[in-house]
C-alpha positions in Angstrom: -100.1 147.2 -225.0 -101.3 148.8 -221.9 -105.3 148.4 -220.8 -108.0 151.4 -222.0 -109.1 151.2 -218.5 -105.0 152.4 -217.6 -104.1 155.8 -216.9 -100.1 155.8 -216.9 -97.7 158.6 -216.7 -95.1 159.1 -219.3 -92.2 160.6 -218.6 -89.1 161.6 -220.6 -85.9 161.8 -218.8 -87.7 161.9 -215.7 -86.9 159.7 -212.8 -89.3 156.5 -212.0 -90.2 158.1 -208.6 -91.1 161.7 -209.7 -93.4 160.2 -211.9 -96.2 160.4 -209.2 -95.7 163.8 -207.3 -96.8 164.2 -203.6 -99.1 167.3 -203.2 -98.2 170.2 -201.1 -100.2 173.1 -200.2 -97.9 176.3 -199.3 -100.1 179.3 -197.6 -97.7 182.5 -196.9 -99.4 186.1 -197.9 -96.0 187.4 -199.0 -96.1 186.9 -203.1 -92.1 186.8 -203.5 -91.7 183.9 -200.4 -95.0 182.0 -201.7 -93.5 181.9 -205.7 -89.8 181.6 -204.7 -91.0 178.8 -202.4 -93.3 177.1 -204.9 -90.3 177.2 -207.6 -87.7 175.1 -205.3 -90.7 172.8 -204.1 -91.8 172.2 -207.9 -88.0 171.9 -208.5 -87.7 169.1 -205.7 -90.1 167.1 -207.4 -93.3 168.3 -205.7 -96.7 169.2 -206.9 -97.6 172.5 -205.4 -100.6 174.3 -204.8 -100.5 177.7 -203.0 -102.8 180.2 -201.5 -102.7 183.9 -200.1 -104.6 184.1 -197.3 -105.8 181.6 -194.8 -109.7 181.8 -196.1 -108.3 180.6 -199.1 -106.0 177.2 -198.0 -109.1 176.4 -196.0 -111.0 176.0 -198.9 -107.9 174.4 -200.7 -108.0 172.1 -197.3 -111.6 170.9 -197.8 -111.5 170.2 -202.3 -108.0 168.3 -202.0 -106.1 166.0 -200.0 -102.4 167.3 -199.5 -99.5 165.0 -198.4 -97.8 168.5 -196.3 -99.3 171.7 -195.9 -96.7 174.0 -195.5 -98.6 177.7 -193.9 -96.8 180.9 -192.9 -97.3 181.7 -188.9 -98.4 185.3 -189.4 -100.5 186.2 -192.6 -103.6 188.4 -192.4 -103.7 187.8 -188.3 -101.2 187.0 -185.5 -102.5 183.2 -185.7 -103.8 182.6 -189.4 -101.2 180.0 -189.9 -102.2 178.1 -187.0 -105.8 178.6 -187.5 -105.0 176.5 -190.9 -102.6 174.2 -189.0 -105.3 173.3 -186.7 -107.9 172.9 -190.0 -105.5 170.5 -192.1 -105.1 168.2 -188.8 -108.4 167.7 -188.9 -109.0 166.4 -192.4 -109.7 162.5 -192.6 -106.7 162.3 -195.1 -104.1 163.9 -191.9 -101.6 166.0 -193.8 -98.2 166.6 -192.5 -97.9 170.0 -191.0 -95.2 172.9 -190.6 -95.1 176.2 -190.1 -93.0 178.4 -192.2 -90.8 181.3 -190.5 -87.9 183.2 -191.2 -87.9 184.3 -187.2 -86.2 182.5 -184.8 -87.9 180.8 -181.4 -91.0 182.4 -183.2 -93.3 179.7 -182.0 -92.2 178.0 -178.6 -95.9 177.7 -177.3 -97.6 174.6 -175.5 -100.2 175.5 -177.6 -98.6 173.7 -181.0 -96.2 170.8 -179.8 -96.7 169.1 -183.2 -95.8 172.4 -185.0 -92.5 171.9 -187.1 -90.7 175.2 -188.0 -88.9 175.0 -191.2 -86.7 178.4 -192.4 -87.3 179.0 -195.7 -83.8 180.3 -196.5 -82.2 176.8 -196.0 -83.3 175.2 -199.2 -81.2 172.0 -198.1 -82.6 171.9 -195.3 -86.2 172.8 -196.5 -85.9 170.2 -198.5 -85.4 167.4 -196.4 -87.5 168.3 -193.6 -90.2 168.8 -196.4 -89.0 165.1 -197.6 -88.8 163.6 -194.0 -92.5 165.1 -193.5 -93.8 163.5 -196.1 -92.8 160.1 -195.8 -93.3 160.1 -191.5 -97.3 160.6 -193.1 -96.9 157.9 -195.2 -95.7 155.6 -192.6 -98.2 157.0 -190.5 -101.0 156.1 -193.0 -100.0 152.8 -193.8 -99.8 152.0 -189.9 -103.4 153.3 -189.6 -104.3 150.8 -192.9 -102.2 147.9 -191.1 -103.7 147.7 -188.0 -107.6 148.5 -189.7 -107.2 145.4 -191.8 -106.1 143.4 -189.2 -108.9 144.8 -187.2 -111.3 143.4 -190.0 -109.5 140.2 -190.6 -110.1 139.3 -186.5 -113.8 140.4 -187.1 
């Protein structure tokens, strides 16, 4: 018998691990990309939330915390993507980032070293970069609660 206090997740021929879904947000303007992206994300075992327009993954950015944002470079200006890049990194919780771009060398700027370009057309690939993103954040995170409880353990 499980505690009242529990909430658990049952699953019916669903692996253990897909149980608890990491949360990506996937910003592109162009409705066929954004639903044909969020159907192979979904598919790989993600939860996905998507927006339209920058405005609007800014406000997704500050009501949830996302494990990867995933934003199209150029959306309803040259640098929207960016613009919500540079929001997202930001956020206490420090999302992975990536651009999204079906253009080659689209983004070589000193401007975005950190930026990651994944092509949407190599669902392999998109997969396990979006994979590898998401678990170089975890690592990251549980660095950063490592070293702050050690940090309080000294004190």
């Amino acid at each position: 018998m499980e505690p009242k206090n529990c909430t658990a997740v049952r699953t019916i021929g669903v692996p253990r691990p897909l149980a608890r879904l990491a949360r990506v947000l996937l910003v592109d303007d162009n409705p066929a990309s954004r639903l044909t992206l969020q159907a192979v994300l979904e598919a790989g075992g993600y939860h996905v939330d998507s927006a339209a327009s920058a405005a609007e993954a800014l406000g997704k950015l500050d009501g949830k915390q996302y494990e990867l944002v995933l934003s199209d470079l150029q959306m309803e200006s040259p640098e929207s993507g960016l613009r919500v890049l540079a929001h997202a990194r930001m956020m206490d919780y420090k999302p992975a980032t990536a651009i999204l771009t079906s253009y080659h060398n689209a983004l070589r700027s000193p401007h975005s070293p950190r930026t990651i370009l994944i092509q949407p057309e190599d669902v392999p690939d998109l997969l396990t970069k979006v994979a590898d993103l998401i678990s170089g954040r975890v690592a990251k995170r549980l660095g950063r609660e490592m070293r702050h409880q050690q940090v309080g353990a000294g004190a």
